[in-house]
C-alpha positions in Angstrom: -10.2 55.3 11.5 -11.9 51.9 11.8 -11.3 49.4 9.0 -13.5 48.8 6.3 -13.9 46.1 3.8 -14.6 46.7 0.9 -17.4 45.5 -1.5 -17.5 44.2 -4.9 -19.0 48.0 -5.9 -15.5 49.5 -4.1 -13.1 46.9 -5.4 -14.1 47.3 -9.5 -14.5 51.0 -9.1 -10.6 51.1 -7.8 -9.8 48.8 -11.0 -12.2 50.8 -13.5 -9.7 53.9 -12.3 -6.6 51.6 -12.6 -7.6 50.6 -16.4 -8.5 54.5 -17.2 -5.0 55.3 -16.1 -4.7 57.4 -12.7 -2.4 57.2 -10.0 -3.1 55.1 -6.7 -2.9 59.2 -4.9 -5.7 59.9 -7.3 -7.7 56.5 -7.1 -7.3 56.9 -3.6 -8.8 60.2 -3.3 -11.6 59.5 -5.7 -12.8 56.0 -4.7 -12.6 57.3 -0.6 -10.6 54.9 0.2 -6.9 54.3 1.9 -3.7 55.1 -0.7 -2.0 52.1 1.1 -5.4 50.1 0.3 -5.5 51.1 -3.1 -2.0 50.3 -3.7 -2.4 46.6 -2.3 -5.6 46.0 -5.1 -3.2 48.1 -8.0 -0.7 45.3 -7.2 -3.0 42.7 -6.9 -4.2 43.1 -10.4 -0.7 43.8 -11.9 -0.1 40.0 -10.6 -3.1 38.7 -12.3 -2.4 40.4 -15.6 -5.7 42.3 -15.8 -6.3 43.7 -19.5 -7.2 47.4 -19.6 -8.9 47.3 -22.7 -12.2 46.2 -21.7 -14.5 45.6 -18.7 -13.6 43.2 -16.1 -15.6 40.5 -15.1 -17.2 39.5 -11.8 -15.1 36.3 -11.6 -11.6 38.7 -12.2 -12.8 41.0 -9.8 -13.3 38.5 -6.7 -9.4 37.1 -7.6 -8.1 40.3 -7.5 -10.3 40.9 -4.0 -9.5 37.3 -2.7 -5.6 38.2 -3.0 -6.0 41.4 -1.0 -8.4 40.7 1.6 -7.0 37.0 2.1 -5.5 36.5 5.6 -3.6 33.3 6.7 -5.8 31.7 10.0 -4.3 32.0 13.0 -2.7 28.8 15.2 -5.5 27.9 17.2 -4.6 27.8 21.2 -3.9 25.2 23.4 -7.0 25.7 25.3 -9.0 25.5 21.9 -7.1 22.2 20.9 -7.6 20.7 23.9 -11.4 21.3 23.2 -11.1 20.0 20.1 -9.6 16.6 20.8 -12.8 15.9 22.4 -15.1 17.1 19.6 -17.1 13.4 18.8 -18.2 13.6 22.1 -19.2 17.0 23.2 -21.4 16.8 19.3 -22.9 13.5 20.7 -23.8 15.2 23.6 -25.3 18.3 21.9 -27.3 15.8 19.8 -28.2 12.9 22.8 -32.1 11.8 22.1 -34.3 11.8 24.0 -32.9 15.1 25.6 -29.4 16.4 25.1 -27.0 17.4 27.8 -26.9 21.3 28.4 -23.4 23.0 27.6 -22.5 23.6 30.9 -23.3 19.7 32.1 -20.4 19.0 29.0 -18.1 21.4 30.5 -18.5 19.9 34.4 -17.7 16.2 33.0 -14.7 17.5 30.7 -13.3 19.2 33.8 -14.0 16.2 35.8 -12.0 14.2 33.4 -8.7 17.2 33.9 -9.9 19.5 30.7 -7.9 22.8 31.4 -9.7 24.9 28.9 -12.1 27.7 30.5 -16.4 27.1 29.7 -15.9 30.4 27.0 -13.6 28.5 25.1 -15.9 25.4 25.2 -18.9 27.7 24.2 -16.9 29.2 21.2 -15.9 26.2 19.9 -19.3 24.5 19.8 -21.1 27.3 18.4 -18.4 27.8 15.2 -17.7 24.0 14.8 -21.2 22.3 15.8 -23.7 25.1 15.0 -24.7 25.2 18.7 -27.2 27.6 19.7 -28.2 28.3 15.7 -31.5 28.1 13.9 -31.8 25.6 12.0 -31.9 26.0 7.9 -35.2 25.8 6.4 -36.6 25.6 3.0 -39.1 27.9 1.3 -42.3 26.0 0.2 -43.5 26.3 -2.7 -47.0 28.3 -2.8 -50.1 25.7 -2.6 -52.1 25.7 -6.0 -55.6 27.6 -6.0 -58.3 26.4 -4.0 -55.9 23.7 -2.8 -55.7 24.1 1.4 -56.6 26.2 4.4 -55.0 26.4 7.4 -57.4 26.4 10.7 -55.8 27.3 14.2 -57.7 28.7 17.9 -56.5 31.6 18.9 -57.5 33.6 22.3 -58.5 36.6 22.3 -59.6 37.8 25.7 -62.5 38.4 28.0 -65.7 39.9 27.1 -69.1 40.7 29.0 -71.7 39.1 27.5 -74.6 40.6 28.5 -77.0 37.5 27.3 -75.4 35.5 30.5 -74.6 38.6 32.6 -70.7 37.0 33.4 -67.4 37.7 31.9 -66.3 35.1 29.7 -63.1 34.1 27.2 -63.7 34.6 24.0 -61.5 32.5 21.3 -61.1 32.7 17.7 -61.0 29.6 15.1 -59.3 31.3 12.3 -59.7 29.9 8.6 -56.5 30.8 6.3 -56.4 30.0 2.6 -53.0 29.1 1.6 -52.6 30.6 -1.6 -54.7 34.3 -1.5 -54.0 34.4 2.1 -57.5 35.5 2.9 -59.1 34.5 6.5 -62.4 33.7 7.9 -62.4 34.7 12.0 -65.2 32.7 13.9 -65.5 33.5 17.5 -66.1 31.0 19.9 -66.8 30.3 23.7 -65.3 26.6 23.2 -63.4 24.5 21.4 -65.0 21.4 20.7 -65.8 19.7 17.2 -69.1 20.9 17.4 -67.4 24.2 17.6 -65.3 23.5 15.0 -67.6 22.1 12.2 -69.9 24.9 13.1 -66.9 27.2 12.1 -66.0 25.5 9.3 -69.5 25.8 7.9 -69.7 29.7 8.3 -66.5 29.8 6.3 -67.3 27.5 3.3 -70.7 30.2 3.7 -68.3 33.2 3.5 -66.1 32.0 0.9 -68.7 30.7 -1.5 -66.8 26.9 -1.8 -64.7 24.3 0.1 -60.8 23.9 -0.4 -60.2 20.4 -0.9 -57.2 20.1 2.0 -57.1 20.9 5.7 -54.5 21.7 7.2 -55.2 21.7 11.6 -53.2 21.6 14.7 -53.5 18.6 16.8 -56.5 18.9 19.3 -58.8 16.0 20.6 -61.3 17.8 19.3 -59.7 16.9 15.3 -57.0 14.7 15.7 -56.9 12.0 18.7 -54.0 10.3 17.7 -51.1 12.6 16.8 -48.4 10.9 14.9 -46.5 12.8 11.8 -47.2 9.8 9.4 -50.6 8.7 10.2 -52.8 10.7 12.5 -55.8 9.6 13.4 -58.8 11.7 13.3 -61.6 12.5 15.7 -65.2 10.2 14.5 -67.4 13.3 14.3 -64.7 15.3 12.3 -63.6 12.2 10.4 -67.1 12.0 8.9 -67.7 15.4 8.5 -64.5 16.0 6.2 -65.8 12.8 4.7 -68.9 14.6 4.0 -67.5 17.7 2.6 -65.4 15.6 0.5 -61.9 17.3 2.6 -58.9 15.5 3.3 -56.9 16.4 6.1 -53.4 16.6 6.5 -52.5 17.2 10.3 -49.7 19.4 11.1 -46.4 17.8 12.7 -47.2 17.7 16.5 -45.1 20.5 18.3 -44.3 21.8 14.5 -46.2 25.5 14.8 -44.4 26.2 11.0 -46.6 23.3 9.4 -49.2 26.1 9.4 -47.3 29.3 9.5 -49.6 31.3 7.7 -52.3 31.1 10.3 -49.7 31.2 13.2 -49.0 35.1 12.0 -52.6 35.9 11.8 -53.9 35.0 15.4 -51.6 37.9 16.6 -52.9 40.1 13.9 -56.6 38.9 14.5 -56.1 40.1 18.0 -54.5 43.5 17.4 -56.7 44.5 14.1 -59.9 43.1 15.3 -60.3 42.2 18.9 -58.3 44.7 20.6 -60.1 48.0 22.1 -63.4 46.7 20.9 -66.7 46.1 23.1 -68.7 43.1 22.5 -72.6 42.7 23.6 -72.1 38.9 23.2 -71.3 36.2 21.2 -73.3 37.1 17.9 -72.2 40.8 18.4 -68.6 39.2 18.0 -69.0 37.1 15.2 -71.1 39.8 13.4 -68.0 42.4 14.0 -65.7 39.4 12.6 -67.3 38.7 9.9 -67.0 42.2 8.2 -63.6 42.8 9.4 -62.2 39.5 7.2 -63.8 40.6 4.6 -63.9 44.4 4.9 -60.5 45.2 6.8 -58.1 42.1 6.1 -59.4 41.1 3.1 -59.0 44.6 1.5 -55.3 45.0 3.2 -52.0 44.8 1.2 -50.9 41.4 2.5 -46.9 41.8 4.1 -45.4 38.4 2.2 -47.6 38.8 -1.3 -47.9 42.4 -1.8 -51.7 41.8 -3.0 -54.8 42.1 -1.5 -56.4 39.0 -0.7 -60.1 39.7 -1.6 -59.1 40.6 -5.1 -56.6 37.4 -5.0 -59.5 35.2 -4.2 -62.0 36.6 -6.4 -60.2 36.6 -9.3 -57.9 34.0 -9.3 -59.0 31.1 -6.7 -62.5 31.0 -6.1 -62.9 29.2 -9.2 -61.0 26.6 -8.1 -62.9 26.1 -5.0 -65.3 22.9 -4.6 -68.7 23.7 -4.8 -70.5 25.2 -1.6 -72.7 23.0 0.3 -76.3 22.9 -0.6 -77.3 22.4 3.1 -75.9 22.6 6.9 -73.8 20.0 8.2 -76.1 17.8 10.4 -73.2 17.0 13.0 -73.8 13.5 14.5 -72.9 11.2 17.5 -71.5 8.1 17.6 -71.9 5.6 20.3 -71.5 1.4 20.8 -74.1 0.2 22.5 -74.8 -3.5 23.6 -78.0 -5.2 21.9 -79.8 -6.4 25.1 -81.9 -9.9 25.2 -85.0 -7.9 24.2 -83.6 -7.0 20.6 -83.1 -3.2 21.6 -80.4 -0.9 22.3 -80.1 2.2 24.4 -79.0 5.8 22.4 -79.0 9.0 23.8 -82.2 7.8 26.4 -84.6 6.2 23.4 -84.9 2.3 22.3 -84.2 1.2 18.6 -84.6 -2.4 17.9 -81.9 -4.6 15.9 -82.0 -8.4 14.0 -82.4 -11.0 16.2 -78.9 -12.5 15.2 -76.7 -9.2 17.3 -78.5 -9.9 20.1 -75.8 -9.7 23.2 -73.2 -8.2 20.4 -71.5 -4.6 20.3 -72.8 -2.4 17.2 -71.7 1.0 16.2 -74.8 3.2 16.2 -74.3 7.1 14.5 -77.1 9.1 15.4 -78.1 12.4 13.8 -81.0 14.7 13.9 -83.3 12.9 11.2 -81.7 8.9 11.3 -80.1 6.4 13.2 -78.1 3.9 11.9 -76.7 0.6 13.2 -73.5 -1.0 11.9 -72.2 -4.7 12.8 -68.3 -4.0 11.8 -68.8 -2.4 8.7 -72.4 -3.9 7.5 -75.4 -1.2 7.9 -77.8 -3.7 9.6 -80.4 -1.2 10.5 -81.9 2.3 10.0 -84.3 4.0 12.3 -86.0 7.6 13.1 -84.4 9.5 15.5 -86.7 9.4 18.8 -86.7 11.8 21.4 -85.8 11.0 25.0 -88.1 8.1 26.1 -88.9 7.4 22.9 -88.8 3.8 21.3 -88.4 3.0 17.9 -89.7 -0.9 17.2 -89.5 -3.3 13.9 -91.6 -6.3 14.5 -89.3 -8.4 11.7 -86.1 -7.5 13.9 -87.7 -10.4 16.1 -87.5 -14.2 15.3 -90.7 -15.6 13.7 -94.2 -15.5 15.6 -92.7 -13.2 18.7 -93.4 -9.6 16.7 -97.2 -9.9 17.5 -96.8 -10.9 21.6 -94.5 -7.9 21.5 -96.4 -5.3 20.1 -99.7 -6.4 21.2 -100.9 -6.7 17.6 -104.7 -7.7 18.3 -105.6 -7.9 14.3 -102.4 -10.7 14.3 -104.0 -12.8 17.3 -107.2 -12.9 15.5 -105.5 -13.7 12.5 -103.8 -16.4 13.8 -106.5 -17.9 15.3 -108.5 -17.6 12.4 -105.9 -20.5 10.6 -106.7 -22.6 13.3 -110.5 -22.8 12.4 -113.3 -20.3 11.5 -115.2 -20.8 15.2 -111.8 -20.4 16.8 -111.4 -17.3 15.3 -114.7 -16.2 16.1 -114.5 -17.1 19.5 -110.9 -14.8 19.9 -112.3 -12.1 17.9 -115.2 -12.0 20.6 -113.1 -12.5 23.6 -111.1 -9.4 22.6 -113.7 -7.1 21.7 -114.2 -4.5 24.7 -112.3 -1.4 25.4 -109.4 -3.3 26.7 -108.3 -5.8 23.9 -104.8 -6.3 25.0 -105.9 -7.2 28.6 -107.9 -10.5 27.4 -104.7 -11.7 25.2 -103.7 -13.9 27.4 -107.5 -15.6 27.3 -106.3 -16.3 23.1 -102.9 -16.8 23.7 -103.8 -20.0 26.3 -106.6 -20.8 23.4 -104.1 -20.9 21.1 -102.0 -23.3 22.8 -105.1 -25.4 23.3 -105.3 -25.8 19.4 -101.5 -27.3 19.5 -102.7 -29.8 22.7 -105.1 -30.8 21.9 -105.4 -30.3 18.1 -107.8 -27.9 15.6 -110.4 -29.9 15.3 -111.1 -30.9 18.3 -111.4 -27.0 19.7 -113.0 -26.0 16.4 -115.9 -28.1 17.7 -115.5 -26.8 21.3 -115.6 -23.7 19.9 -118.4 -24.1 17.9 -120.7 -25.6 20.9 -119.8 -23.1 23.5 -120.3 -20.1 20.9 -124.1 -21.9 20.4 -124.3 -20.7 24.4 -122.4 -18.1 24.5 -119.8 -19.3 26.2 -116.7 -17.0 26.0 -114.9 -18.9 29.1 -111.4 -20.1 27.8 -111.4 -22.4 31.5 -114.9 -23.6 30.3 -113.2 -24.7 27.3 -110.6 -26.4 28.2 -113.0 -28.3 30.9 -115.4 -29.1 27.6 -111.9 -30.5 25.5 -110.8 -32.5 28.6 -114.3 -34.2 29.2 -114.5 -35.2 25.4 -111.2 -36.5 25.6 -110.8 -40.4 27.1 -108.2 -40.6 30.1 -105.0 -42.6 29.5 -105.3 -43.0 33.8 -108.3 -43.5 34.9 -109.5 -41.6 38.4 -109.1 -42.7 41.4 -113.5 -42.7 42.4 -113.6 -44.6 38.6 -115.0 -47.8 38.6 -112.7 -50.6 37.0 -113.7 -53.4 34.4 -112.3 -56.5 34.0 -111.8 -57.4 30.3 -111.3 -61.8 29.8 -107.7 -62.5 28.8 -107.0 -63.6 25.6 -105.2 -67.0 26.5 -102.9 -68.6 24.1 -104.0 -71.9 22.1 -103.2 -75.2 23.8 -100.6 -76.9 22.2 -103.1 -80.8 22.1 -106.5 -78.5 21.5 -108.9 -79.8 19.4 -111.9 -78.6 17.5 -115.0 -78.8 19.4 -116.9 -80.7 16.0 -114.6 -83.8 16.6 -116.3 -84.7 19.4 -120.0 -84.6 17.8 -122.1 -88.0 18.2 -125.5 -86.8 16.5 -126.2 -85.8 13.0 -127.4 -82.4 12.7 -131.0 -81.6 10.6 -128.5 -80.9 7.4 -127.1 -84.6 7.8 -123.8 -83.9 9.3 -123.2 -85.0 13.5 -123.7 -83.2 16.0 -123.5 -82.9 19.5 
């Protein structure tokens, strides 16, 4: 007969017979176990004085157990000291960072070194005394509050036929679970990009009627692009959508699949409930069939670790703690950083967009969505503009310096303007030179009549003007002919006759007054010459 210890249910049923009186034959016979046995725990509580007279307690019972079941520990072996003496460094070893040294590695250096114990002995004593080769202790968490978190992971399914693109392709799964009713959204996907992801993300909020105000995700490119256990850095695009759902997001542990257990054990019973021995026309088909299963099949399930149906869990006791659903579709953005070029635009996604004069040659940050696009300069919103399509070309006439908006967008009604500052026959005189089908191709007629005005000055065209408009005379050339004619030459020509003009000689220093030399009197009585 093999031995067999006895429990805390064996040992006080032995001693509840003791205390009613019967012999150790009878206790023996009646408790099923060994006379000698039941004669070591009779004596054991003899020893300890037991009283009789009432019930014992759990703390008498395990004294009266330790003193029977209580063996003395062998010697340990000389092969098993010799192991021992070097325990600090086979555990230094087993714990090296950044990769420990195998067991049998530790074994080949102590044998190196003249260790006569044998590799079993080696391998006993580092799995009692160092733990090797155990699983490590854990805690249990406690449970997340309502409406708290969900935990978002991919998992593959398996090839389909889609019969939209007539080719077999992988199908995956971005499954949503809540941590505290355990319910789950499944969202089948083709990819696994953000754009894959926020579109998931939106058809859950959809299903669940609200937004849980933590996410908890696994560490793709696609969410995270910095792991790091204290501060991860997020992906742009899902950084500002989490911003714009009003989620905070709290990364899993890289390499740490139990950060986010709960949706760890669902992928594998996502893929045997739902995917498994199904046929799918295509990707709606799937998402279609996944949607009623999470809410149909899993949701109506009694869940392994709760015991409760997570449907009912969510209806009655979290969805109220939910954040409120989104009013409209996430409009999922780009972000870019474009240069500002010399002509105050940039380049985003094949369409201009003009910026301030001051970032020309600078770097912005540009996020671009459906409706707008808006330019940053660090953290300053500088400009806003409408989304153009390819080719397209967004311009504001302020973003240039002062007096360039109207060369660069060809204003016609700003040249005339202009001109009509200058003088009212200037004006009169551009406004006619630009009528015609082609305005924009005579600007450079005002434009050159314009700088005439700063050459030669305003009034002196506004008369020009005014003469050749009496003819009829729309010629800018014949103009500037008119204005140079009517204005005296600082050098004269080279045909040009020259004048001599009499110097003006200084006064001799002994001149005298031509009357002090008169000898005649003049008719009024004074001399004369």
């Amino acid at each position: 007969m093999s031995f067999r210890s006895l429990t805390m249910i064996d040992v006080r049923e032995v001693l509840r017979r003791w205390q009613a009186g019967q012999s150790t034959r009878e206790i023996a016979c009646k408790s099923g176990c060994n006379r000698k046995t039941a004669g070591r725990y009779v004596e054991a509580a003899e020893q300890c004085e037991l009283p009789r007279d009432r019930p014992l307690t759990d703390e008498e019972v395990h004294e009266v157990a330790q003193r029977v079941q209580a063996r003395p520990l062998p010697d340990p072996s000389e092969e098993w000291q010799e192991v021992a003496n070097h325990r600090d460094r086979i555990e230094a070893w087993l714990n090296a960072r950044p990769r420990a040294l195998k067991l049998t590695k530790i074994y080949a250096l102590l044998e190196r070194e003249g260790m006569k114990a044998s590799y079993d002995t080696l391998r006993r004593f580092a799995i009692k005394e160092l733990a090797w080769g155990k699983p490590r202790t854990t805690v249990l968490i406690e449970e997340p509050p309502p409406g708290q978190e969900a935990q978002i992971d991919f998992g593959q399914m398996g090839m389909i036929d889609d019969e939209q693109d007539n080719r077999r392709r992988m199908l995956w799964a971005l499954i949503v679970t809540l941590g505290f009713s355990r319910l789950s959204f499944v969202w089948p996907t083709y990819r696994q990009t953000t754009e894959a992801i926020i579109e998931g993300l939106e058809a859950a909020w959809l299903m669940f009627g609200g937004v849980v105000r933590t996410l908890i995700p696994d560490n793709p490119t696609t969410m995270i692009i910095c792991p790091d256990p204290i501060s991860a850095r997020l992906n742009e695009v899902f950084a500002d959508y989490v911003q714009a759902r009003g989620v905070l997001v709290d990364p899993a542990r890289p390499g740490k699949a139990r950060d986010k257990g709960k949706v760890e054990n669902a992928v594998l019973y996502v893929r045997e409930s739902w995917f498994d021995g199904e046929k799918f026309r295509g990707l709606e088909h799937a998402r279609e069939s996944a949607r009623y299963w999470s809410m149909e099949v899993a949701g109506t399930r009694v869940h392994g670790t709760t015991r409760k149906l997570p449907r009912e869990v969510y209806e009655t006791l979290e969805k109220p703690h939910m954040l409120a659903q989104p009013e409209a579709r996430y409009d999922i953005p780009s972000f870019h950083d474009p240069k500002v070029h010399p002509d105050h635009h940039i380049q985003v996604l094949s369409a201009l967009y003009s910026v301030p004069h001051p970032y020309v040659h600078r770097i912005v940050h540009v996020r671009a969505d459906s409706a707008l696009v808006r330019v940053y300069f660090s953290t300053e919103l500088i400009k806003v503009h409408p989304r153009q399509p390819p080719g397209g070309r967004s311009t504001d006439v302020n973003d240039y310096p002062t007096g360039k908006g109207m060369y660069a967008t060809r204003s016609i009604d700003g040249v005339i303007r202009k001109a009509r500052e200058r003088g009212e026959h200037i004006g009169i005189f551009v406004e006619r030179v630009l009528q015609g089908p082609l305005p924009w191709a005579r600007m450079r007629a005002a434009y050159a009549l314009l700088r005439l005005c700063d050459k030669y000055g305003d009034g002196r065209v506004e008369s020009v003007c005014q003469s050749a408009l009496s003819f009829d005379v729309l010629d800018v050339h014949r103009v500037s002919k008119m204005l140079k004619r009517a204005t005296p030459s600082s050098t004269p020509s080279a045909d040009s006759k020259v004048v001599q003009l009499p110097l003006a000689l200084p006064t001799p220093r002994f001149a005298r007054d031509a009357k002090q030399f008169a000898t005649r009197l003049t008719t009024s009585g004074k001399e004369g010459v």
